[in-house]
N, C-alpha and C positions, 0 to 999 in steps of 0.2 A: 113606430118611433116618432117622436114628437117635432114637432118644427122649430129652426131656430129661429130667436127672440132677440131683439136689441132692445136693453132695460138702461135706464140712467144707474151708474152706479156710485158716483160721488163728486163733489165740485172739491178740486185741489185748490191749493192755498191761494193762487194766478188768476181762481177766478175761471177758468175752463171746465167744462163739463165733458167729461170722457164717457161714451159708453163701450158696452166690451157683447159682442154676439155670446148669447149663456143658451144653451137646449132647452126647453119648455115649448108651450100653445103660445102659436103667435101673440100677443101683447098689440090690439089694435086702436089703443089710445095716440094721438100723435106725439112725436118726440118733443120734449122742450128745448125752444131753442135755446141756443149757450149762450152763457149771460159773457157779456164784453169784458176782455183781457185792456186791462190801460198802458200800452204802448208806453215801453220806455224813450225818452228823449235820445233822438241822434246826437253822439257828440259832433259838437263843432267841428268843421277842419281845422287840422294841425294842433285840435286840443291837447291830443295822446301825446304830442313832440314836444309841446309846451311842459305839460306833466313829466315827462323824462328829463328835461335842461332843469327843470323847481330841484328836482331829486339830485341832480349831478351837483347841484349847488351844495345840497343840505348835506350832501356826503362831502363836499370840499371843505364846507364851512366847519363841519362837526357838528351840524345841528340835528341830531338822531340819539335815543335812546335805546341801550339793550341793556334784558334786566340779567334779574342772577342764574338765568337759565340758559341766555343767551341768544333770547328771542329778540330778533329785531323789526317791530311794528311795520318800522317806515319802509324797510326792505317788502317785507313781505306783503305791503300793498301796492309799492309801486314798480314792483317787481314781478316776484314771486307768484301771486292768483293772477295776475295779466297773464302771464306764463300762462299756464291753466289753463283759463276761461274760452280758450278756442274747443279744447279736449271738450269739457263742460257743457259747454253752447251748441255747439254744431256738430261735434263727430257722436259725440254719446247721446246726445240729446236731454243732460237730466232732467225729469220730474221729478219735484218733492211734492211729500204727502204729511200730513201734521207737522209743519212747523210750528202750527202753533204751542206742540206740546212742551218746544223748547224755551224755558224763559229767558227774558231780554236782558235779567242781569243775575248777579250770583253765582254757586258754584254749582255744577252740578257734573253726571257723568255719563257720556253717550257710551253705549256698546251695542258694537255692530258686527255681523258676520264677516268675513276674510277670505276672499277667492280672486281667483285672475290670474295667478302664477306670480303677476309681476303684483306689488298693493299698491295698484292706481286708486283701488276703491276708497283709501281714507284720503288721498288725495282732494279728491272729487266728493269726498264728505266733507272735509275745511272748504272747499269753494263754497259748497249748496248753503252753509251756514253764516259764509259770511255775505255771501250775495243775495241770496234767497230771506234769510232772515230780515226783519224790520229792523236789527239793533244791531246787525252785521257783525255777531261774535265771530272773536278768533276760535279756534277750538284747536287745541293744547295735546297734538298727539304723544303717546306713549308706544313708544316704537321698541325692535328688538337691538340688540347691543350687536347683530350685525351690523346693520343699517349707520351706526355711527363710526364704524369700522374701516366702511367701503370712502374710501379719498375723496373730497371734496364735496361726496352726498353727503355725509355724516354733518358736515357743517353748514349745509344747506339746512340739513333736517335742524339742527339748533336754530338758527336766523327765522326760519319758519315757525319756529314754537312746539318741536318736537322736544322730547326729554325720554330719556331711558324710563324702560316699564316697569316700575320698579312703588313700592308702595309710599317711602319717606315723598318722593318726588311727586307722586298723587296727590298725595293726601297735602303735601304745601303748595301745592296749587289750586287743588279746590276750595282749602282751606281760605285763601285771597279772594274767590268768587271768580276763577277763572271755570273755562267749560273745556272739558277733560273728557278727551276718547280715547277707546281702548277698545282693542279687536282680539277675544280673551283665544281663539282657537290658535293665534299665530301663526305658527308654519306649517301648521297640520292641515289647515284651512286655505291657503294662498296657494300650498304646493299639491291639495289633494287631484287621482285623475279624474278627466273630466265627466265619466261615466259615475262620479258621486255628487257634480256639483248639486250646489242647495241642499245639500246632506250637511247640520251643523256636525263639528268633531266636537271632542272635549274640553269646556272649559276652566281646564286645570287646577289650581285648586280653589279657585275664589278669590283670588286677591284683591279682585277691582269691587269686589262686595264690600269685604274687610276697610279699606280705605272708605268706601263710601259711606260705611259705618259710622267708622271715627270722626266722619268732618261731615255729619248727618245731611248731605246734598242726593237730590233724587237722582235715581239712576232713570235714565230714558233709553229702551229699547230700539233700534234701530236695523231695520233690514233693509237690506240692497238688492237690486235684482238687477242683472244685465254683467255684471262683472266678470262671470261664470266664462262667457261667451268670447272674451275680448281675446285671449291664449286658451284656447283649448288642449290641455295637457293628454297626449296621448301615450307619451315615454320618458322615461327618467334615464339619463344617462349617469350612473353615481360613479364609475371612474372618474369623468369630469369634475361632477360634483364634488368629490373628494380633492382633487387637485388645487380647484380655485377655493375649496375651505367655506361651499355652500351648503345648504341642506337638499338641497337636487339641483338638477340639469334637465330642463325643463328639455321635452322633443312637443312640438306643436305641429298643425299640416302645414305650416308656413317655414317652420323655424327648426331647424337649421340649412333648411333642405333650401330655403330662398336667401340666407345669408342676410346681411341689412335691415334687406326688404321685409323680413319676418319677422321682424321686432315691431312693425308698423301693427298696433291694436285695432283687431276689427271694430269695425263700427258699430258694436248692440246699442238697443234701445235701452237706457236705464232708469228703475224708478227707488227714489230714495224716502220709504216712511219713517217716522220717528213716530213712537209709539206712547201711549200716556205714560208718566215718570212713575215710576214706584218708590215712593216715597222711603227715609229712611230715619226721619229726624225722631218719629213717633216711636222706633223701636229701641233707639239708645245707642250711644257708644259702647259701653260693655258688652253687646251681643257678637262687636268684633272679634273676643275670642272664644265665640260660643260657635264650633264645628258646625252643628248642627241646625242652628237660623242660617249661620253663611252657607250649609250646602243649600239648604232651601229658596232659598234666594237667587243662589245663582241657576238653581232649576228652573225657579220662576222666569229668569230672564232669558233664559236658553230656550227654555219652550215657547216663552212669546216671542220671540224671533224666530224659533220653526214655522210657530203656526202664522205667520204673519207671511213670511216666504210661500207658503203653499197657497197663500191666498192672492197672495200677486202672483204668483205665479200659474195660476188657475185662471185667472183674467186676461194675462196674455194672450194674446194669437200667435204672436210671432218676436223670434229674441233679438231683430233686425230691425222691427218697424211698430214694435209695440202693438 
């Protein structure tokens, strides 16, 4: 059996050099050192207080826009990703991986896999995009018509920049040069158990193709790894589930069994790649209702986020400390 090896395996976007112990013959070159992360500025004291009284004003005075969606900018930056950004920073610990494939303006369309029980993961993908990125895009979820259902989330998820998943509503947004995600497996993928995760399900029938189609913006592939981990789904309670008018009842080792406390998300390690765009302007708007480029496509994008999963997920050591 051969000795393990620590090889460099890529410098992410931060400028850090990760390596990952791989099986091979020792590798007796010395390691390179890691080239230097440039330290974000500490805020000020009292800066963040300061920024909360500006926003109290701007909501008194009426100085805030929400457009025809219901998205509201100023909320959801001086709100809404603060919210977040602890989840983000410190329990999950995100890593992004080609940001740069996202570009800094225009429409385009991220799709990502969907697991966790609860969809923290597109949460935690609007953060990485607008913190991580250099042009700090919003991104524009398309969510299930539960979700706007449920009292008071539903109008969060509007003010946030969520919109029903639905193709008119894609496609006039992309069409504006907004950045539009979409998580095509839904509840197949959130609610599956956890003895499948990183198994993609089906992605229905291509609609996030078709839109992408029409208003010829790239699709960018997008895989998550760590989500899996957070609710580990070991039982479905569906009398529940039928009562509250969900699609399960989720049983996890925590949850129901610690009450509260079980709702608290473990803390995995997560890494978030975005993968080169596939392009769609070259192929035309008429091939939206050509069956057979849109199943192809949506093959294409499903298989590159399988293989993209197996390949983070292969580099792992561990789904708690990366």
């Amino acid at each position: 059996m051969s000795e393990a090896r620590v090889i460099p395996l890529h410098v992410d976007d931060a400028g850090a050099r990760r390596r990952w112990r791989l099986g091979g013959p020792q590798d007796d070159r010395p390691a390179p050192e890691p080239e230097p992360v440039p330290s974000e500025p500490e805020p000020e004291p009292g800066a963040e207080l300061d920024e909360l009284i500006e926003f109290a004003k701007r909501r008194l005075g009426g100085d805030y826009t929400v457009d025809d969606f219901g998205f509201d900018r100023d909320l959801t930056d001086s709100v809404l990703l603060p919210a977040l950004r602890p989840l983000y920073r410190s329990w999950f610990r995100v890593e992004t991986i080609g940001m740069h494939n996202v570009p800094g303006e225009g429409g385009a369309l991220v799709v990502a896999n969907h697991s966790g029980t609860v969809p923290i993961d597109s949460l935690m993908t609007a953060v990485a995009l607008h913190d991580d990125h250099p042009d700090h895009r919003h991104l524009r979820l398309l969510g299930a018509d539960l979700m706007f259902r449920l009292p008071g989330i539903g109008t969060l998820a509007r003010k946030g920049g969520a919109t029903l998943a639905c193709m008119p509503d894609a496609e006039r947004l992309m069409s504006r040069g907004e950045l539009v995600g979409v998580w095509p497996e839904g509840f197949k993928g959130i609610g599956k158990p956890f003895h499948d995760r990183y198994k993609l399900q089906r992605f229905g029938r291509g609609g996030f193709v078709s839109a992408a189609l029409r208003t010829g913006v790239p699709i960018i592939p997008c895989a998550i790894v760590g989500a899996e981990e957070i609710y580990p789904k070991i039982g479905d309670i569906q009398p529940l589930a039928r009562l509250f008018g969900a699609p399960y009842f989720p049983v996890t080792p925590t949850f129901p069994l610690l009450g509260p406390l079980g709702l608290v998300p473990l803390p995995s390690k997560w890494y978030i790649e975005f993968g080169t765009p596939i392009p769609t302007d070259s192929i035309g708007p008429a091939a939206a209702d050509d069956p057979m480029t849109v199943f192809n496509l949506t093959d294409q994008v499903r298989e590159t986020i399988q293989h993209t999963l197996y390949r983070l997920l292969a580099q792992r050591r561990n789904a708690f400390t990366g």
